[in-house]
C-alpha positions in Angstrom: 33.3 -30.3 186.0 33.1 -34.0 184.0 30.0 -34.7 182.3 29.2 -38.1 179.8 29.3 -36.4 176.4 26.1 -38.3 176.0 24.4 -37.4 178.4 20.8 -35.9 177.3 19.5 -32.2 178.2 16.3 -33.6 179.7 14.7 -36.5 181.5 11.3 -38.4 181.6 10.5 -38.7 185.4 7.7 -40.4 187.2 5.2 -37.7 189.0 3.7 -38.6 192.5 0.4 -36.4 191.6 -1.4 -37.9 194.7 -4.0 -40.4 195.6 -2.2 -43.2 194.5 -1.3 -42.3 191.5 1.9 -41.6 188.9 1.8 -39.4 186.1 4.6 -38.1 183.8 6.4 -35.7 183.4 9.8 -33.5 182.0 13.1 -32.2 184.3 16.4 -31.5 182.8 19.1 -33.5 183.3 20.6 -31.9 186.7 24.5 -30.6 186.4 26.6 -31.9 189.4 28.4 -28.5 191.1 31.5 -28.6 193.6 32.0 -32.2 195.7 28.7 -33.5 194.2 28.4 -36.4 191.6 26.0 -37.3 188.9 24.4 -40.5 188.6 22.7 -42.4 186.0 20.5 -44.2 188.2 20.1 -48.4 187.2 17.9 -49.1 189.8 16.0 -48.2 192.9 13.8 -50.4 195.1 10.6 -49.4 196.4 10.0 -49.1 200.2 6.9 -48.5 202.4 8.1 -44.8 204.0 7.0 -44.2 200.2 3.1 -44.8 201.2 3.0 -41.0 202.0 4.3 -39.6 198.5 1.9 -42.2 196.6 -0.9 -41.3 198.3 -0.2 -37.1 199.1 1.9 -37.0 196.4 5.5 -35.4 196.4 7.2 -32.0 194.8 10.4 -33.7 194.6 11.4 -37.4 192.9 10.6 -40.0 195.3 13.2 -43.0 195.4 15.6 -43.3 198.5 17.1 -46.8 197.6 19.1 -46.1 194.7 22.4 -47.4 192.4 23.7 -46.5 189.8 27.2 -45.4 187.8 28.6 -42.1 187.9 28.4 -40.1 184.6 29.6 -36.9 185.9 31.8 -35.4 188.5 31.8 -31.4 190.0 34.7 -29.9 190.9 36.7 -31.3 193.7 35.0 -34.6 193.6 37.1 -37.2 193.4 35.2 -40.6 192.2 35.8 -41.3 188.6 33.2 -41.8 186.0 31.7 -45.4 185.6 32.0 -46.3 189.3 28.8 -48.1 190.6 27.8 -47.1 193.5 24.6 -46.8 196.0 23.2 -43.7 197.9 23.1 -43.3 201.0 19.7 -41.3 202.5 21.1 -39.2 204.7 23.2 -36.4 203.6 25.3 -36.4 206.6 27.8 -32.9 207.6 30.4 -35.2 208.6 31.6 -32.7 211.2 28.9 -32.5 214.0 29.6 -34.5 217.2 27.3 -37.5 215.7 29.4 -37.6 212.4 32.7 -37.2 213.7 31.8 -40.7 216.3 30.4 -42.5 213.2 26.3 -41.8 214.1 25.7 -40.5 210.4 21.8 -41.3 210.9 22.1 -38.7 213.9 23.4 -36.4 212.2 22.9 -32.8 213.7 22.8 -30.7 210.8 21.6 -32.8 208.2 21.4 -31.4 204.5 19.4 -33.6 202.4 16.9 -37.3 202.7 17.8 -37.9 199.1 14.1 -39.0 197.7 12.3 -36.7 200.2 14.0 -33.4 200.5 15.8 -33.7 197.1 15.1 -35.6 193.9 15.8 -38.8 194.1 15.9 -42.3 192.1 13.4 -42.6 190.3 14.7 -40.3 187.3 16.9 -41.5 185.1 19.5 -39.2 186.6 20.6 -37.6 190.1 23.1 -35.5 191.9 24.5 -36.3 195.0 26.9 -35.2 197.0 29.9 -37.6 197.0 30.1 -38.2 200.8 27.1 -39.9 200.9 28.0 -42.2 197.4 29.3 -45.8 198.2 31.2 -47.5 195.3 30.5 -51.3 195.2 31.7 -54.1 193.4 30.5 -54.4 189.3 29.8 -58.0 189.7 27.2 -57.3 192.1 24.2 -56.4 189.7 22.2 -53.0 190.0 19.0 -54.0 191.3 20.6 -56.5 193.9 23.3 -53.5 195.4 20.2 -51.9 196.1 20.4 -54.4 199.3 22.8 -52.5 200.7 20.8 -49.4 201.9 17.0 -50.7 203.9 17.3 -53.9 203.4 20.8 -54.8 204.8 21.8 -51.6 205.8 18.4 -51.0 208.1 18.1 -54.5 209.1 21.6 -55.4 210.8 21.8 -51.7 212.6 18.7 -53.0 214.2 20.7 -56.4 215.4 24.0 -54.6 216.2 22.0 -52.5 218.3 20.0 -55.0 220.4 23.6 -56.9 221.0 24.3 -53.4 222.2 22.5 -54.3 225.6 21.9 -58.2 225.1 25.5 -59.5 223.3 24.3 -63.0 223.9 21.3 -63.3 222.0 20.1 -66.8 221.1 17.0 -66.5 219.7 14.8 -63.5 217.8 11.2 -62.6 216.7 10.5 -59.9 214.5 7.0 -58.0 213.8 6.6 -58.3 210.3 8.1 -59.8 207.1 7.7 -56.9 204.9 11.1 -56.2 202.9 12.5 -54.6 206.1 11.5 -57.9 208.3 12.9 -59.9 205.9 16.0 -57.9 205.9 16.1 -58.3 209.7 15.8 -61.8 209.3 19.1 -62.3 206.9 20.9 -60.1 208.9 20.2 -61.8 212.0 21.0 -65.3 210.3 24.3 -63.6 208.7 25.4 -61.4 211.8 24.0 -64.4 214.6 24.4 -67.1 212.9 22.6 -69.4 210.5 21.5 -72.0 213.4 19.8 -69.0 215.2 16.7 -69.3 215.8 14.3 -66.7 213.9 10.6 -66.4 214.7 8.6 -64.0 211.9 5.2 -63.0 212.6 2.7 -61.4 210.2 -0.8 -62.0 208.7 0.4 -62.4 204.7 0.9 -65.9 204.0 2.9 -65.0 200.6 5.6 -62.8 203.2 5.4 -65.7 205.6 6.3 -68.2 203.2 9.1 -66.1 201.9 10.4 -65.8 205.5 10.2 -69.5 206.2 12.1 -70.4 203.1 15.1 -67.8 204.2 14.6 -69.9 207.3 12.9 -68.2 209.9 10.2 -69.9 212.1 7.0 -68.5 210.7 3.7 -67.6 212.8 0.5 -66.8 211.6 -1.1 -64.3 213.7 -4.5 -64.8 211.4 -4.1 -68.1 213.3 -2.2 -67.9 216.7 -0.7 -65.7 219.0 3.0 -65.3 219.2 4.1 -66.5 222.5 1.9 -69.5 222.2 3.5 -70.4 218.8 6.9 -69.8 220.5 6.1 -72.5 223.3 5.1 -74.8 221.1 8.7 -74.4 219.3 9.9 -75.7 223.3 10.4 -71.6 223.5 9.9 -70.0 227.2 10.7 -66.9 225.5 13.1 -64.5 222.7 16.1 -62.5 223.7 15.6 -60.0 220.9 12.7 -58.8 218.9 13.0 -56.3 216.0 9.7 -54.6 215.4 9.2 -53.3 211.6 5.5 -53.0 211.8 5.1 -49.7 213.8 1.9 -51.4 215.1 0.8 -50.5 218.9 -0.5 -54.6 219.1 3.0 -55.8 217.5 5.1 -54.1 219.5 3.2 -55.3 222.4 2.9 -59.1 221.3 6.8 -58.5 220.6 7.5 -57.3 224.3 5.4 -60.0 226.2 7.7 -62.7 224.4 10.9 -61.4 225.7 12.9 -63.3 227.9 14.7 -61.4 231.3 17.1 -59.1 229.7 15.1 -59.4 226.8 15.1 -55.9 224.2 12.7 -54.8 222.1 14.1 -52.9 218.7 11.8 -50.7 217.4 12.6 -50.1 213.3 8.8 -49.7 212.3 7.8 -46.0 212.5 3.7 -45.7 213.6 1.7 -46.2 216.9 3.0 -45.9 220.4 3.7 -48.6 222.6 2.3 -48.5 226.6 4.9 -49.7 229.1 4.1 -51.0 232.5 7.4 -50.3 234.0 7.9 -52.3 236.6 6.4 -55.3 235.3 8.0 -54.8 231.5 11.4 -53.0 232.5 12.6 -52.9 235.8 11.4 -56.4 237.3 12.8 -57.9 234.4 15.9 -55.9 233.0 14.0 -55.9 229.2 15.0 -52.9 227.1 13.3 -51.1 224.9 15.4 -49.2 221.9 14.9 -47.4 218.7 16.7 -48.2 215.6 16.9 -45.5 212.9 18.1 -46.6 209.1 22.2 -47.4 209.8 25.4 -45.5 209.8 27.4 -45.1 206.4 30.4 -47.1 207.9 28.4 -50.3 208.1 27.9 -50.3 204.4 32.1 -51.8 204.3 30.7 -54.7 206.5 27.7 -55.3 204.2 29.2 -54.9 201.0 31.6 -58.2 202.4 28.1 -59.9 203.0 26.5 -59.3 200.1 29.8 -60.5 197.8 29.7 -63.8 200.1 26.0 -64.3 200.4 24.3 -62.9 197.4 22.2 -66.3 196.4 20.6 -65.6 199.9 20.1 -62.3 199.9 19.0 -62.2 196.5 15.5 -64.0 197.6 14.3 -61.1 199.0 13.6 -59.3 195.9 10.2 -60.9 194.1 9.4 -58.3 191.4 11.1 -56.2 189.2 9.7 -53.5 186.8 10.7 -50.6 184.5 10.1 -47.5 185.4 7.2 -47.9 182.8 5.2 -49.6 184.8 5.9 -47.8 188.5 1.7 -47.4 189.0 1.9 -51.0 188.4 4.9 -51.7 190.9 3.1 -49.6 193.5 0.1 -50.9 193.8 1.3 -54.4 193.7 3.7 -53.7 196.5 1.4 -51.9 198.9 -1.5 -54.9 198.7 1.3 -57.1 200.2 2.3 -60.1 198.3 5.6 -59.3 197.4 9.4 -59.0 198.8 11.3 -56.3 197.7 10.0 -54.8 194.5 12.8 -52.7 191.9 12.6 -50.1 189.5 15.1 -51.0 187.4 16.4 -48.7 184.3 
């Protein structure tokens, strides 16, 4: 095993106590064993599947979105120390009939949700195994790589797999420009193309803003309903919607706007949506598919974005903190005017 010389005993790490709050507390610094790194963690973003451990509270170290450098190597691994990298939330077995067709986020006999099941970024340091570590390139920043995993990562898994059933999409909606929506919307503009037309719907003016200047159509639903502000565009309908919301009334607005052969993506986890078959499916050929985080091969394909369109992407992110001031980050985040908040160490 390889292990930075100066690399301390024990670690100050944040402690999801419950009802929205974060105390602190002590860990030691974990030892990496056989095919697992250790990471000194730079920076991890904050995300809204975190609304459960700030408000129950968590045993483990919240903080799925992380990057760092590696400090340490167990036996058998083979990345060297000081490669940046990201993590990747899904400790996948790689040998399972989903891993061994690329479906890492099905993978059947899952070991870890790094941040959920085992400590994740928000201490200083990690261990993860190395399969699930994705080197990127040192001129991409810490906080920005971060991009790579929900924002990029969720977001264009949820385009690739509406082209799945509609491969000629020509216009989109998406429910909600939270971080994820606004990751939709890049990806759609980077994977669709820039002239695409991109409707965002949401009741935050700050996220609406946002969205419009990443240039997406914006509609207020504090002011109108979606498919009238979609005719009013000269809009009879969307081919693809992407909903992020998980909200019974978003998915439904979402659904009612689709065009014949129209699908629905659903990427928000929440409420249930009520079908009228033959009207919503059959009559008109719509689909309706789930979309779960992305598969670790994408992240080659985004890592090429991100080096050729950082200046975009990099709009997403509105706040940055130190891990100082994560009650602070939280609570700012979860009352809505923000992008993509960081932890950054």
């Amino acid at each position: 095993m390889s292990q930075a010389v100066n690399t301390p005993q024990t670690m100050a790490i944040p402690l999801f106590v419950g009802q929205g709050k974060i105390a602190y507390g002590e860990k030691p610094v974990p030892a990496p064993g056989p095919g697992q790194l250790l990471l000194q963690v730079k920076a991890n973003a904050l995300c809204g599947s975190d609304r459960g451990q700030f408000y129950d509270g968590s045993a483990t170290t919240p903080g799925h979105e992380a990057a760092g450098i590696v400090v340490g190597a167990g036996e058998g691994a083979k990345t060297a120390p000081g490669t940046h990298g990201v993590v990747f939330l899904m400790d996948f077995c790689g040998e399972c009939r989903s891993c061994k067709l690329g479906f890492t986020n099905q993978c059947l006999n899952k070991r870890a949700d790094y941040g959920f099941s085992h400590d994740g970024g928000y201490g200083p340091y990690m261990v993860v195994n190395e399969n699930v570590f994705f080197p990127f390139d040192p001129s991409i920043p810490f906080g920005e790589a971060t991009m790579l995993l929900d924002i990029m990562g969720t977001g264009g898994h949820a385009i690739k797999r509406a082209k799945l059933v509609h491969p000629d999409i020509q216009s989109v909606l998406i429910g909600g420009a939270g971080p994820i929506g606004l990751g939709v919307l890049a990806m759609a503009k980077l994977l669709l193309g820039a002239e695409t037309p991109v409707f965002v719907m949401d009741f935050v003016p700050y996220r609406l803003e946002l969205a419009e200047r990443m240039g997406a159509i914006p509609i207020n639903l504090a002011e109108e309903q979606a498919i009238d502000a979609i005719r009013a565009a000269g809009f009879d309908g969307i081919d693809a919607a992407v909903d992020t919301s998980g909200k019974t009334a978003g998915r439904h607005a979402a659904l009612h706007a689709l065009n014949q052969r129209g699908v629905l993506v659903c990427v928000g986890h929440g409420q249930e949506l009520n079908l009228n078959v033959s009207g919503d499916l059959i009559a008109t050929e719509r689909t309706v598919l789930g979309s779960e985080y992305f598969q670790y091969g994408e992240l080659e394909e985004n890592h090429r974005l991100i080096l050729a369109n950082l200046p975009y992407l990099s709009q997403i992110i509105t706040h940055r903190f130190g891990l100082d001031r994560i009650q602070e980050a939280y609570e700012l985040f979860f009352q809505g005017d923000t992008g993509k908040v960081l932890i950054e160490q």
